[in-house]
C-alpha positions as CSV (number, residue, x, y, z in Angstrom):
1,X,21.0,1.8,-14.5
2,X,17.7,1.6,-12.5
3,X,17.9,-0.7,-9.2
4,X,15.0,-3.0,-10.9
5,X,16.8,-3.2,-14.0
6,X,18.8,-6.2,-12.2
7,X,14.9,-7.9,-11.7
8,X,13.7,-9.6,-14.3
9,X,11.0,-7.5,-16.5
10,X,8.0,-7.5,-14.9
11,X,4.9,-7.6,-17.5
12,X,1.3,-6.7,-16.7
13,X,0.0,-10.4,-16.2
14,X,3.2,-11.5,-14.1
15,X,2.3,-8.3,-11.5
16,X,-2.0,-9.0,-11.4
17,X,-1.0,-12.8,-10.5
18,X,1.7,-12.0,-7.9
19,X,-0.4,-8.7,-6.3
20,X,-3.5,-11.0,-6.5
21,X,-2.0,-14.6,-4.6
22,X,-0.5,-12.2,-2.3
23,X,-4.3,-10.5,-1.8
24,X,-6.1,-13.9,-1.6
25,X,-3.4,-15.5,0.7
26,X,-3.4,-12.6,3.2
27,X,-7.1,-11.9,3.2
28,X,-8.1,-15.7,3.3
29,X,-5.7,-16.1,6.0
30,X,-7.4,-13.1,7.9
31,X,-10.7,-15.1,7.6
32,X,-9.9,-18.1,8.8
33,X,-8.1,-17.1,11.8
34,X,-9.8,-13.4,13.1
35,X,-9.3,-13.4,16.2
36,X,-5.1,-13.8,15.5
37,X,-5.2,-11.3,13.1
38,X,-7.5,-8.9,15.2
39,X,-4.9,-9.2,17.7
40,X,-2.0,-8.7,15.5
41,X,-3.5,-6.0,13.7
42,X,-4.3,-3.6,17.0
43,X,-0.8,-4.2,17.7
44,X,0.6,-3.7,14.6
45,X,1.4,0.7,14.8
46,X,3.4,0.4,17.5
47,X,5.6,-2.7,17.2
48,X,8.8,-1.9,17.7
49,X,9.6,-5.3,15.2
50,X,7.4,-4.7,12.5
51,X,9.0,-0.9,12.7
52,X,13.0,-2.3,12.6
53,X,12.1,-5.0,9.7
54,X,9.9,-2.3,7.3
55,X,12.5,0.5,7.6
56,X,14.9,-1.9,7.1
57,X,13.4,-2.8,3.8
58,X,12.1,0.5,2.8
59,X,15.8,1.5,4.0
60,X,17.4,-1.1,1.8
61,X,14.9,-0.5,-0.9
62,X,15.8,2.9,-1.6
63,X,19.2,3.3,-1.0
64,X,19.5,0.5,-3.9
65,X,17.6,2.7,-6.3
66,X,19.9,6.0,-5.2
67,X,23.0,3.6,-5.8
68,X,21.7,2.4,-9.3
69,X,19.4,5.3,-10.6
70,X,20.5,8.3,-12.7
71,X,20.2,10.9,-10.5
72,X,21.0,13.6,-13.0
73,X,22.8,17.2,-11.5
74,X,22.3,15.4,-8.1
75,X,24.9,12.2,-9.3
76,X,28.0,14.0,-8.1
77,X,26.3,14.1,-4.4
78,X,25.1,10.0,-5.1
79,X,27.3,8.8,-2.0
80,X,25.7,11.7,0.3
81,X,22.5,11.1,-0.2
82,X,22.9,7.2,0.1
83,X,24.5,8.2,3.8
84,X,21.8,10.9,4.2
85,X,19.2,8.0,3.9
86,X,21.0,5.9,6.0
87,X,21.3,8.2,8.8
88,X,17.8,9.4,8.3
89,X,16.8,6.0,9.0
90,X,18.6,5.5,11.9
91,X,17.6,8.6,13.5
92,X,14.3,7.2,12.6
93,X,14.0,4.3,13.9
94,X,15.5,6.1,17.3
95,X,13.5,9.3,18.3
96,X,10.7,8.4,16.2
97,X,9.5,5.0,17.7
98,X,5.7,6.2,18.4
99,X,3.8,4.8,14.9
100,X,7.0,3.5,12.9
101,X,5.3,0.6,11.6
102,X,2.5,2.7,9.9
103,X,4.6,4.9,8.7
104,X,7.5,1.9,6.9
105,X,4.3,0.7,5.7
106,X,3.3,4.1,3.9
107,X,7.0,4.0,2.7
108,X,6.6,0.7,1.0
109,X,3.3,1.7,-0.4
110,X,4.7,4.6,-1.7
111,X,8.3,2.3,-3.4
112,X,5.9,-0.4,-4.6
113,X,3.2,2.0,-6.4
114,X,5.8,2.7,-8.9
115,X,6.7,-0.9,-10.4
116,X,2.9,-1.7,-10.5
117,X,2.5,1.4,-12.4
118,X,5.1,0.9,-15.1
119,X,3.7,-2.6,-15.3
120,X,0.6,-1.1,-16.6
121,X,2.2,1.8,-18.7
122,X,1.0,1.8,-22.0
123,X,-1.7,-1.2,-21.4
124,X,-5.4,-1.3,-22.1
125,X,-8.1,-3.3,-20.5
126,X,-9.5,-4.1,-17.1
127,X,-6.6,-5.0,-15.6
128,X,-4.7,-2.1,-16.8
129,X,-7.3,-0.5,-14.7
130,X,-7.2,-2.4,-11.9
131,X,-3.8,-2.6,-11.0
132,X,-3.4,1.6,-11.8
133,X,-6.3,1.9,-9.2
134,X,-4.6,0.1,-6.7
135,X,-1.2,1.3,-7.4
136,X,-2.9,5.2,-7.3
137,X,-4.5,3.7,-4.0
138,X,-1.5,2.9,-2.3
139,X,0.4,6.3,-3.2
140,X,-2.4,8.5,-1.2
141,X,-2.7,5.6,1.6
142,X,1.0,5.8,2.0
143,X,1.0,9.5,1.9
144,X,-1.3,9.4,4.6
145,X,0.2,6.9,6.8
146,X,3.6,8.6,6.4
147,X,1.9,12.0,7.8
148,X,-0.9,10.9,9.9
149,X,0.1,7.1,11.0
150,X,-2.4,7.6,13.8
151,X,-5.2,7.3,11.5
152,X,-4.4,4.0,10.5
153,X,-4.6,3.1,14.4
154,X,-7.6,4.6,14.3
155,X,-9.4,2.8,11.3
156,X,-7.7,-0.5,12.7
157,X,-9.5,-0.1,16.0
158,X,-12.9,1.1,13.8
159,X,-12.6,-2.5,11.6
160,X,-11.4,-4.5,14.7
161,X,-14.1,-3.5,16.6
162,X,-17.1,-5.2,15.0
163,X,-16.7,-8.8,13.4
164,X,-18.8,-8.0,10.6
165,X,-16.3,-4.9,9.4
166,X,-13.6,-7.4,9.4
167,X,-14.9,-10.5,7.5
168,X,-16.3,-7.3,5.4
169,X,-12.5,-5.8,5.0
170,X,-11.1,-9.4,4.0
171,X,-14.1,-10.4,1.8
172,X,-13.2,-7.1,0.1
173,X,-9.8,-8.3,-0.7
174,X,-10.2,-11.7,-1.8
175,X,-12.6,-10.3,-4.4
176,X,-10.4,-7.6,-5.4
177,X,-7.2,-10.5,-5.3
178,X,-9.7,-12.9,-7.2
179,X,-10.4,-10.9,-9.9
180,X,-6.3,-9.9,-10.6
181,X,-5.8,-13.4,-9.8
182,X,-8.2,-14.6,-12.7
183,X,-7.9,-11.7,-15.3
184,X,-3.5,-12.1,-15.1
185,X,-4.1,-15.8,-15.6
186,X,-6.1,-15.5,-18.5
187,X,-4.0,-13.2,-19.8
188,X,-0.8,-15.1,-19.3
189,X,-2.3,-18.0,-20.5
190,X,-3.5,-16.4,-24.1
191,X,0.0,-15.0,-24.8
């Protein structure tokens, strides 16, 4: 039994309206107050909270799916690698504090790529499309901000540094939330 077996079944409308308020909200949010969010955003790589609650979750996150998933010639060793990931995370979140929020970010990139894309398996359409994209976009961003978290620092600073990049970067994702917004609407709504 998979650990989001125990969530309710997620269809492909259900995930464009949730991934696309979520979008909106944030981005909207990151317009109307820039100068918070700039702030919050420089110091986001190296908070030492942002690192203890994402590795918590990502922690949490996949330990759940070890405990519930079928895990084939590895089952016998199940409780192992569930105290394996545990320790890892520990160890972690001790002698690795330099970048640990970019990096539990790239972890929950990497965990939430896979519901989106069993959302869309086996649809057609634009937003079949859409959400693969971003759900493909998130797997090399996380695979990148897992190895090299300083680049995210880096393109942080490059966005932060002009006003225009920013309103650019948040305009960018209330279109992009807009559009899975309207297109999972209309799709809930004729089914």
């Amino acid at each position: 039994m998979d650990f989001l077996s125990y969530l309710p079944t997620l269809n492909l409308p259900l995930v464009a309206v949730l991934i696309g308020t979520a979008l909106v909200g944030s981005h909207l949010f990151g317009l109307l107050a820039p100068d918070l969010c700039m702030m919050v955003a420089r110091d986001f790589p190296r908070s030492r909270i942002w690192s203890t609650v994402l590795l918590s979750i990502s922690t949490v996150w996949v330990v759940g799916m070890t405990a519930t998933m079928d895990l084939g010639e590895f089952s016998p060793m199940r409780e192992k690698i569930i105290i394996a990931t545990v320790a890892g995370a520990v160890l972690l979140w001790k002698f690795v504090p330099e970048f640990l929020s970019s990096r539990s970010v790239g972890f929950l990139l990497l965990l939430s790529a896979q519901p989106v894309l069993e959302a869309t398996f086996l649809q057609n359409g634009l937003l079949h499309l859409a959400l693969a994209l971003l759900a493909y976009v998130w797997v090399l961003t996380g695979l990148f901000l897992v190895g090299m978290p300083y680049l995210h620092r880096d393109l942080i600073g490059w966005i932060c540094r002009e006003k225009w990049r920013w309103s650019l970067a948040c305009w960018l994702g209330v279109i992009y939330g807009l559009l899975l917004l309207t297109d999972g609407a209309r799709l809930e709504i004729l089914s």
